[in-house]
C-alpha positions as CSV (number, residue, x, y, z in Angstrom):
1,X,-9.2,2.1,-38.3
2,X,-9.5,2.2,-34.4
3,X,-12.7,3.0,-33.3
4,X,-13.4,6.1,-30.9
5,X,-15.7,7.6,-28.5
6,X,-17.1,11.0,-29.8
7,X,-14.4,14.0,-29.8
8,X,-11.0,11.7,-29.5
9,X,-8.8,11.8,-32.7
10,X,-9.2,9.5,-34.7
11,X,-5.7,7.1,-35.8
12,X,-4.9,4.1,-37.2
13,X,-4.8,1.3,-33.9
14,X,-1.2,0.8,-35.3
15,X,0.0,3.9,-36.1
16,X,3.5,5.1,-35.9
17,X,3.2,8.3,-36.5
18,X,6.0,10.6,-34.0
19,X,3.6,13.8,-34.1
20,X,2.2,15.1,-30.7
21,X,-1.8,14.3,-30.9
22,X,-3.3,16.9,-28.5
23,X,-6.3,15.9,-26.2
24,X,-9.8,17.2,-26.1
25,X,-11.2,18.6,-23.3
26,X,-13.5,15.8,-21.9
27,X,-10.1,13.5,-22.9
28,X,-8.3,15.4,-20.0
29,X,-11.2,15.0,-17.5
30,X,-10.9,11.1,-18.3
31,X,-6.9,11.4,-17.8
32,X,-7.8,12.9,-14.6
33,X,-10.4,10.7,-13.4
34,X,-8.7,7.4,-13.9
35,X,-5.2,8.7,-12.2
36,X,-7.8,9.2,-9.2
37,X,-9.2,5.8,-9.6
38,X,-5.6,4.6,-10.2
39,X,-4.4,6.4,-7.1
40,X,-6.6,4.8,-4.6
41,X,-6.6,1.7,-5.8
42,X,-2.7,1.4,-5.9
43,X,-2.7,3.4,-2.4
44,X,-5.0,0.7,-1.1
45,X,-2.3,-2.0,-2.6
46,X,0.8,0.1,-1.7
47,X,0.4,1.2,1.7
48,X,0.2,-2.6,3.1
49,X,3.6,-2.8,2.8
50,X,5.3,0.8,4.4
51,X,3.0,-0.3,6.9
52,X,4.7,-3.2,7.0
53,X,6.8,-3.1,10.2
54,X,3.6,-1.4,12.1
55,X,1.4,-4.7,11.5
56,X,4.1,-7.1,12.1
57,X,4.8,-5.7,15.4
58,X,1.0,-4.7,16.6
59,X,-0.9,-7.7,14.9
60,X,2.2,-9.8,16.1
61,X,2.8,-11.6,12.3
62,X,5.1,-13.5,11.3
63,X,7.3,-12.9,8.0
64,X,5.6,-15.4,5.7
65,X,2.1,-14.3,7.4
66,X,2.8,-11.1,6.2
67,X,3.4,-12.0,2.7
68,X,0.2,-14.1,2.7
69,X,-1.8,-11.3,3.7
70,X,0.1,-8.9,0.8
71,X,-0.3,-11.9,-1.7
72,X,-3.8,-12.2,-0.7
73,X,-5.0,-9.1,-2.6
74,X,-2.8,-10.2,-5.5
75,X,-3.9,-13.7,-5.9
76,X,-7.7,-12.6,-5.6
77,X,-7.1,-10.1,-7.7
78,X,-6.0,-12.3,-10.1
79,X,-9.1,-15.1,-10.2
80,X,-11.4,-12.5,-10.2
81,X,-9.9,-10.8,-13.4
82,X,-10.3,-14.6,-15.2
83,X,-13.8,-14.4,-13.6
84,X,-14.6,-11.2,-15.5
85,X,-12.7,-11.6,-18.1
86,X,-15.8,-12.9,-20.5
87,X,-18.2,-10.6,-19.5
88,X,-15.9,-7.7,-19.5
89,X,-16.8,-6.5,-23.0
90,X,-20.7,-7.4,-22.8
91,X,-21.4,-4.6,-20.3
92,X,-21.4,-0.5,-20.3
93,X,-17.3,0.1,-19.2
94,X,-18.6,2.7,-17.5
95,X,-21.4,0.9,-15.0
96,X,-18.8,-2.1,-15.1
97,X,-16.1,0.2,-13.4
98,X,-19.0,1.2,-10.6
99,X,-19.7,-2.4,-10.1
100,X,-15.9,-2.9,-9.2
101,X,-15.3,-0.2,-7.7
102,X,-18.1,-0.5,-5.5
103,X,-17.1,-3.5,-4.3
104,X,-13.6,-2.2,-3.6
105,X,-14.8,0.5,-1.7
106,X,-16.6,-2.3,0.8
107,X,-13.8,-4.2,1.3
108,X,-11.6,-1.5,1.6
109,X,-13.8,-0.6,4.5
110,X,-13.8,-4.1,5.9
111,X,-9.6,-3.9,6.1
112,X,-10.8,-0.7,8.3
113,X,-12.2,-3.2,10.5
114,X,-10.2,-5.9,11.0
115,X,-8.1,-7.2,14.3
116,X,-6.1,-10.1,13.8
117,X,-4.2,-11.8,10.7
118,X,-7.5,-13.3,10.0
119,X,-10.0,-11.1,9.4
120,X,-7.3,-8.7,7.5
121,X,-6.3,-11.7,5.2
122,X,-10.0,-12.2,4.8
123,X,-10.7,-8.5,4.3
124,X,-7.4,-8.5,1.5
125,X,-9.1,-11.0,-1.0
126,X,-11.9,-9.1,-0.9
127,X,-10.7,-5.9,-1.8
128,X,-9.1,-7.7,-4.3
129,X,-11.7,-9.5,-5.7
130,X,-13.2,-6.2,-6.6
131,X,-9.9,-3.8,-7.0
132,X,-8.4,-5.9,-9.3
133,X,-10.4,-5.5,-12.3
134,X,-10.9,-1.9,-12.1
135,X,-7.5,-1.1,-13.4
136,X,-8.2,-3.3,-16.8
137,X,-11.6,-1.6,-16.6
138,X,-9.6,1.4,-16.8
139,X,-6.9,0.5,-19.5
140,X,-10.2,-0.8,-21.6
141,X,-10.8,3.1,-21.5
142,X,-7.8,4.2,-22.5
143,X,-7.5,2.0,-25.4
144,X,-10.9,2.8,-26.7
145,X,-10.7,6.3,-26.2
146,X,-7.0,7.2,-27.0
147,X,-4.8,6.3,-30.1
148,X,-1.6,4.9,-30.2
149,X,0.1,7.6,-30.4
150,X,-1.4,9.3,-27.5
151,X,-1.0,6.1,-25.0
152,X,2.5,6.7,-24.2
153,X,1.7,10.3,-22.9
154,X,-1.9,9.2,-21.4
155,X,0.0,5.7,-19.4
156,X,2.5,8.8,-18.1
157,X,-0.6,10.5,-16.7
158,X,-2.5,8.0,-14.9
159,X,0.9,6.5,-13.8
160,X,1.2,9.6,-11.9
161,X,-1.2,7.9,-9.2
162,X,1.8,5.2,-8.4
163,X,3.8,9.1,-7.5
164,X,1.1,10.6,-6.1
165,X,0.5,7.6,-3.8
166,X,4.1,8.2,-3.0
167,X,4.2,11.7,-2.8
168,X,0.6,12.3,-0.7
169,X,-1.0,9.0,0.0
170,X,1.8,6.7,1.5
171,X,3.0,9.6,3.9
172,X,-0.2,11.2,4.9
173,X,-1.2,7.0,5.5
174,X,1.6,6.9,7.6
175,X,1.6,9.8,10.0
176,X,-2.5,8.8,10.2
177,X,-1.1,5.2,11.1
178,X,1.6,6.6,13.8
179,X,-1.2,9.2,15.2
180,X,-4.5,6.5,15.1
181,X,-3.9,3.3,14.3
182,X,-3.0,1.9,10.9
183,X,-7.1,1.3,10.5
184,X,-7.0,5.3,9.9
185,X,-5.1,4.7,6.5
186,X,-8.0,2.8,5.7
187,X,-10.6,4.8,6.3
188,X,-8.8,8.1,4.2
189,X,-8.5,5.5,1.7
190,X,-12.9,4.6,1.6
191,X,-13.7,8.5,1.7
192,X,-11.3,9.3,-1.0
193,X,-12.9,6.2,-3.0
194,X,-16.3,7.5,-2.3
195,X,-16.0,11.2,-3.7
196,X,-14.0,9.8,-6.8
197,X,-17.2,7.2,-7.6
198,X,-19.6,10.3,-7.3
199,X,-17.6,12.0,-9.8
200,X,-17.7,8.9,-11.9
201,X,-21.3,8.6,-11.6
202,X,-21.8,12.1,-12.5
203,X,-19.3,12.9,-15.4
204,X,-18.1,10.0,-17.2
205,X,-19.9,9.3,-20.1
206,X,-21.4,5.7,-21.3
207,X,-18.8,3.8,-23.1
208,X,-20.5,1.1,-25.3
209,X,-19.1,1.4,-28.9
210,X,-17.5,-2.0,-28.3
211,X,-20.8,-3.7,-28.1
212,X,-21.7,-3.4,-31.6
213,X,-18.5,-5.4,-32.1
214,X,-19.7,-8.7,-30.2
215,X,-19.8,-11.8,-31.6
216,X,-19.4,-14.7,-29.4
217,X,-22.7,-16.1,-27.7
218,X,-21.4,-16.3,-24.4
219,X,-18.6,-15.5,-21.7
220,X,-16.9,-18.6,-21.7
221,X,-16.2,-18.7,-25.4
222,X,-15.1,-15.2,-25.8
223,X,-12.9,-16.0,-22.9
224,X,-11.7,-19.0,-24.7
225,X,-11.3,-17.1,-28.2
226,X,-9.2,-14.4,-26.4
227,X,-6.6,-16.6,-25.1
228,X,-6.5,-18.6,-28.1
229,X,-5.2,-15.9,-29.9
230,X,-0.9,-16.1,-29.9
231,X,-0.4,-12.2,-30.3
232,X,-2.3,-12.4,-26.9
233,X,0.0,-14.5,-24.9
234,X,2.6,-13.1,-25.8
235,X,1.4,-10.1,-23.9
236,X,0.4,-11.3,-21.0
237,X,3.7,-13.2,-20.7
238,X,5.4,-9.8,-20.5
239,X,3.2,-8.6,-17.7
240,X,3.4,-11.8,-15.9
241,X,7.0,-11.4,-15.7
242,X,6.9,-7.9,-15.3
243,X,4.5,-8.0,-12.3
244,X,6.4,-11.3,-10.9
245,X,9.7,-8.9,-10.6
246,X,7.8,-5.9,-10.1
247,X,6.8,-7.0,-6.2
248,X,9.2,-9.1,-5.1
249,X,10.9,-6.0,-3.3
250,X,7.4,-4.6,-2.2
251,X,6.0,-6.4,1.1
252,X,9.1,-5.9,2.6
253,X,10.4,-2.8,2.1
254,X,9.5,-0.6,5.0
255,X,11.1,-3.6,7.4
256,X,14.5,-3.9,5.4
257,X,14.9,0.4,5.9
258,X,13.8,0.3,9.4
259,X,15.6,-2.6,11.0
260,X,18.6,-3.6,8.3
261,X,19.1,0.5,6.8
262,X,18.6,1.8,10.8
263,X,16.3,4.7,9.0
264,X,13.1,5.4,12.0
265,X,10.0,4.9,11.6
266,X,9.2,8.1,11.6
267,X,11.3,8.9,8.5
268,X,10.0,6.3,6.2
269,X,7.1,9.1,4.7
270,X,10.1,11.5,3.8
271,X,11.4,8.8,1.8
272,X,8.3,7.9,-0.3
273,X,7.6,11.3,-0.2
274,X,10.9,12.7,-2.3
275,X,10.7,9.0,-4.2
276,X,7.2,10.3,-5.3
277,X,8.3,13.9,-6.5
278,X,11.0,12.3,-8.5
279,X,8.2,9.7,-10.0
280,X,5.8,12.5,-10.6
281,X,8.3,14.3,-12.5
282,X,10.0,11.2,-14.8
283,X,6.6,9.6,-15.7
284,X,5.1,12.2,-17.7
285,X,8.5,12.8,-19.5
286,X,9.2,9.2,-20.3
287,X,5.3,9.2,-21.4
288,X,6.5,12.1,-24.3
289,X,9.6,10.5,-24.6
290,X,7.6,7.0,-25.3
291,X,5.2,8.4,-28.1
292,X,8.3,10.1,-30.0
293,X,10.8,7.6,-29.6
294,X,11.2,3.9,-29.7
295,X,9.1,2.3,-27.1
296,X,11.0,-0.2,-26.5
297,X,14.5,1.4,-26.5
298,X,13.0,3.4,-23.6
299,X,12.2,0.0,-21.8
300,X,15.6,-1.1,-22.1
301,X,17.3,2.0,-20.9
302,X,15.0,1.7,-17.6
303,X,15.6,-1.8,-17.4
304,X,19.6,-1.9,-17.0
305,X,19.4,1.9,-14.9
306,X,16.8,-0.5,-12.7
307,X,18.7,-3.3,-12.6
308,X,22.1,-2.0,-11.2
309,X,20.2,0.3,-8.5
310,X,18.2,-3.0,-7.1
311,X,21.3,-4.8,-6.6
312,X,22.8,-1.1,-4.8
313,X,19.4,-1.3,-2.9
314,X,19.0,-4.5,-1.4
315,X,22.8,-4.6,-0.1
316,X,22.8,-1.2,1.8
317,X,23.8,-1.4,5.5
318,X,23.1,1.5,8.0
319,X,23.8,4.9,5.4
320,X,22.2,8.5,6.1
321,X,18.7,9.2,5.0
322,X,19.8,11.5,2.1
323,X,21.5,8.5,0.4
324,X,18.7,5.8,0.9
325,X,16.3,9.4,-0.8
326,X,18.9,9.5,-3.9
327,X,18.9,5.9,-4.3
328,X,15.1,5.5,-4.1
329,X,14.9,8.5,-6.8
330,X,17.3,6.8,-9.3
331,X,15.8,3.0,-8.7
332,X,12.0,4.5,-9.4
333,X,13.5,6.6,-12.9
334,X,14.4,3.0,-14.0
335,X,11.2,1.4,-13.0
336,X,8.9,3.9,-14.2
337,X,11.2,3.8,-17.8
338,X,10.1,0.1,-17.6
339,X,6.4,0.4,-16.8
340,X,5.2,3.1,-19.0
341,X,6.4,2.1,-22.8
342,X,6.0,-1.5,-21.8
343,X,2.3,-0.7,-20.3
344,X,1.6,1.6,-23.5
345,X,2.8,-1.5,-25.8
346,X,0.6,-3.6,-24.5
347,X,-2.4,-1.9,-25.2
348,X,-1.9,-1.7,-28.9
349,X,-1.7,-5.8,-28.8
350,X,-5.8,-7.0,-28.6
351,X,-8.6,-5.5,-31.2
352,X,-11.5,-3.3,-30.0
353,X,-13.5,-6.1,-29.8
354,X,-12.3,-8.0,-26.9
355,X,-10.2,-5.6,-25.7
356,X,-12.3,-6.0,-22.0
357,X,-11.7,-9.7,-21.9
358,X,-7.7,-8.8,-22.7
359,X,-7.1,-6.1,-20.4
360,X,-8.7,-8.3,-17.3
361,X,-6.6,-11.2,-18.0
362,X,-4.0,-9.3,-18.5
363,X,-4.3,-7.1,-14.8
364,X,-5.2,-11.1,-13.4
365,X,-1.7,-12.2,-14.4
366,X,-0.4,-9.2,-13.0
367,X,-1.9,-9.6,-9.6
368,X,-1.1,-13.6,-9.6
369,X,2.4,-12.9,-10.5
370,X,2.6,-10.0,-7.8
371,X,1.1,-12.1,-5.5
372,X,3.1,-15.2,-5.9
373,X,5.7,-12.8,-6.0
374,X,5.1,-11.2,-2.4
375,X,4.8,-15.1,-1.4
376,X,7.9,-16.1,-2.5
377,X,9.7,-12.9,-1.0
378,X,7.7,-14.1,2.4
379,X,9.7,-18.0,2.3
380,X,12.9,-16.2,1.3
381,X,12.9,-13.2,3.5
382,X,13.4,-14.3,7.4
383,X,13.6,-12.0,10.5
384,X,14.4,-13.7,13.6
385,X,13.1,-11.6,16.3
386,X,11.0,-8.6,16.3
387,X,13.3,-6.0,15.9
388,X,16.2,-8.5,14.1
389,X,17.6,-7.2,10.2
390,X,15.9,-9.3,7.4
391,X,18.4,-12.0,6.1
392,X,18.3,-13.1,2.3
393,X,16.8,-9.7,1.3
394,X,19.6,-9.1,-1.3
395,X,18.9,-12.3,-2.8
396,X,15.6,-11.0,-3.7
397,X,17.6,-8.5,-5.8
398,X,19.4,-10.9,-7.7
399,X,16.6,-12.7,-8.5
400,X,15.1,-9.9,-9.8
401,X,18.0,-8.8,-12.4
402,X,17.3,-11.9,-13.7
403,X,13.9,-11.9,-14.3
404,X,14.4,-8.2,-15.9
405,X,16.7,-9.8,-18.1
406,X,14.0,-12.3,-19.1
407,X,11.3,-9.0,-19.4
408,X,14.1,-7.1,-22.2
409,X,13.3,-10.5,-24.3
410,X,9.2,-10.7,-24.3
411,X,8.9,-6.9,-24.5
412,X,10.8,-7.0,-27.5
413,X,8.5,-9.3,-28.6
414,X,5.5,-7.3,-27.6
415,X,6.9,-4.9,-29.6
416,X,7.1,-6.5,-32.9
417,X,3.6,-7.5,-32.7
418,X,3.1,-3.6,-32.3
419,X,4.9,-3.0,-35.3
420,X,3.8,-6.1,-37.2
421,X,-0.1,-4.4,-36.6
422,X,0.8,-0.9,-37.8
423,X,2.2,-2.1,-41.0
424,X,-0.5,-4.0,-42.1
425,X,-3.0,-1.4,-40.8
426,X,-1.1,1.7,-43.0
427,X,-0.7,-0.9,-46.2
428,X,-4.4,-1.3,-45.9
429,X,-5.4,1.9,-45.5
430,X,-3.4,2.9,-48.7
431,X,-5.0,0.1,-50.7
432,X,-8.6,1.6,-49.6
């Protein structure tokens, strides 16, 4: 049986039940509180790149400098996650996810301050140092204080903050960025961080039930045990290639619309904005649609709808703002079809136990992967003067149909591990 903090339901870890489990009340304040922590952090990630055509031209960097600096939140992201990965499940979650967060908050500040490509690449790796373990801090939560069969609907949720960066954060970091500077975006991003970690401080409860479980002496063995484990790697295969996909597009986005699509400057928030409403609309319905149906007939629906609209995407020429809108809209319904069941599969792969030391190396793959992704888009991508279209951006897109193509295979295999734990989990508990 799955263990739980005080007032969640309890269910079987594997569970395949299809009935709606409804959430408590302090449940819903912990929905709510890790979509906020969600949102800045993926804000903080995110708005690098719409700001994109702002540094490139102020700071005066060059294409694969850019990507460096994107990658360089990624990549730290990603050794810190190893890093943390043993001690993840000797500690509170709860004063682990200050510690982190904390940190983030600093060098989120720090990218406030920064004035060449040198002090922001600096200032990148050490946001992500910090940023990158809070979200497997967070899906640690989740997974010990939500069954199964709520994850699907609970990953919709806190998914919202990718929308709500979208909808609010990336626009409102823009028109602070055309006003005062692109330092501003920063600096909403460090006072939003700080009221969230008050609330943290203040409501969320001590999370320590995973504690009791511990049986390896020390970090570096229960690091070691956790990626011995086969059910494991399978799982963070699937996110590696998810994430590797996943930002390819990313860094470069803003530039491609502004100087290949023709779309101003000033447009580009209307655009994430709609893209957002559409996300923050789709996410909670594939989250139902995830804990009633087949998880991962979901992913593959999202992954063909995603995988024609990227190859639409990265061949547009000049076209009216109303189409690039549509187009957005219909490419984000197939990622976020991808990302939720696949994200809510993967939780239901490691045991209570060392469920910390999974979940961080699982969000370090994701950031290594992004962030050799956003590298590799940097050395493929080239822009010849200032104000030049990007060449070689549709062959970004083709490379990531393939990789998708890859993903349908290891999810699937995620997914049979899923089922694989459910069955023995029901034939035991009818033999008790």
């Amino acid at each position: 049986m799955e263990e739980l903090q005080p007032g969640a339901p309890a269910a079987p870890a594997g569970s395949v039940r299809k009935e709606s489990v409804p959430f408590t009340g302090y449940q819903q304040f912990i929905i709510l509180i890790l979509a906020l922590l969600q949102f800045t952090i993926i804000l903080d990630f995110m708005i690098i790149s719409p700001l994109g055509d702002i540094l490139l031209k102020t700071l005066g960097l060059s294409t694969s400098q850019f990507g460096s600096v994107v990658s360089a939140y990624a990549i730290s992201a990603g050794i810190s996650g190893i890093l943390a990965a043993g001690f993840a499940d000797k500690f509170d979650r709860k004063k682990l996810l200050l510690f982190f967060y904390t940190g983030f908050i600093i060098g989120t500040a720090f990218c406030a301050l920064a004035y060449n490509y040198q002090t922001l690449l600096l200032a990148r790796i050490v946001t992500g140092l910090f940023g990158g373990v809070v979200g497997s801090i967070s899906m640690a939560i989740i997974t010990d204080v939500f069954s199964l069969n709520q994850r699907g609907r609970v990953m919709g949720f806190v998914q919202m903050a990718f929308a709500g960066s979208q909808i609010l954060g990336i626009p409102i970091g823009l028109l602070l960025a055309n006003v005062w500077g692109w330092h501003a975006t920063f600096i909403m991003v460090v006072i939003l961080s700080v009221l969230i970690g008050v609330a943290v401080v203040t409501r969320l409860k001590p999370l320590t039930e995973h504690l009791k479980l511990q049986s390896d002496k020390n970090a570096l063995q229960h690091l070691w045990h956790t990626i011995q484990k086969r059910d494991y790697r399978i799982g963070f295969m699937a996110t590696a290639m998810l994430s590797l996909g996943g930002f390819m597009l990313m860094p470069f986005t803003s530039a491609f619309l502004v100087n290949n699509v023709l779309i101003a400057q000033a447009d580009l928030p209307v655009i994430f904005f709609f893209t957002g409403i559409s996300s923050m609309i789709i996410m909670p319905l594939v989250g139902r649609m995830s804990d009633r149906v087949d998880k991962f007939k979901i992913f593959v629906f999202g992954s063909a709808l995603a995988a024609v609209m990227v190859i639409v995407y990265t061949n547009l020429g000049p076209v009216p703002i109303w189409q690039v809108i549509v187009i957005n809209m219909i490419l984000f319904m197939g990622i976020m079809s991808r990302m939720v069941p696949a994200t809510a599969l993967n939780t239901a792969v490691p045991e209570m136990y060392d469920r910390g030391a999974f979940m961080s190396i699982n969000s370090s793959l994701q950031q290594m992967a992004g962030g050799v992704a956003a590298m590799f888009a940097g050395f493929v991508v080239v822009q010849t003067a200032e104000s030049s279209p990007l060449q070689h951006f549709d062959t970004l897109g083709y490379v990531m149909v393939v990789i998708m193509v890859i993903c349908i295979f290891l999810v699937y295999r995620v997914s049979r591990v899923v089922k694989s734990k459910a069955q023995s989990a029901e034939s035991i508990g009818h033999r008790a």
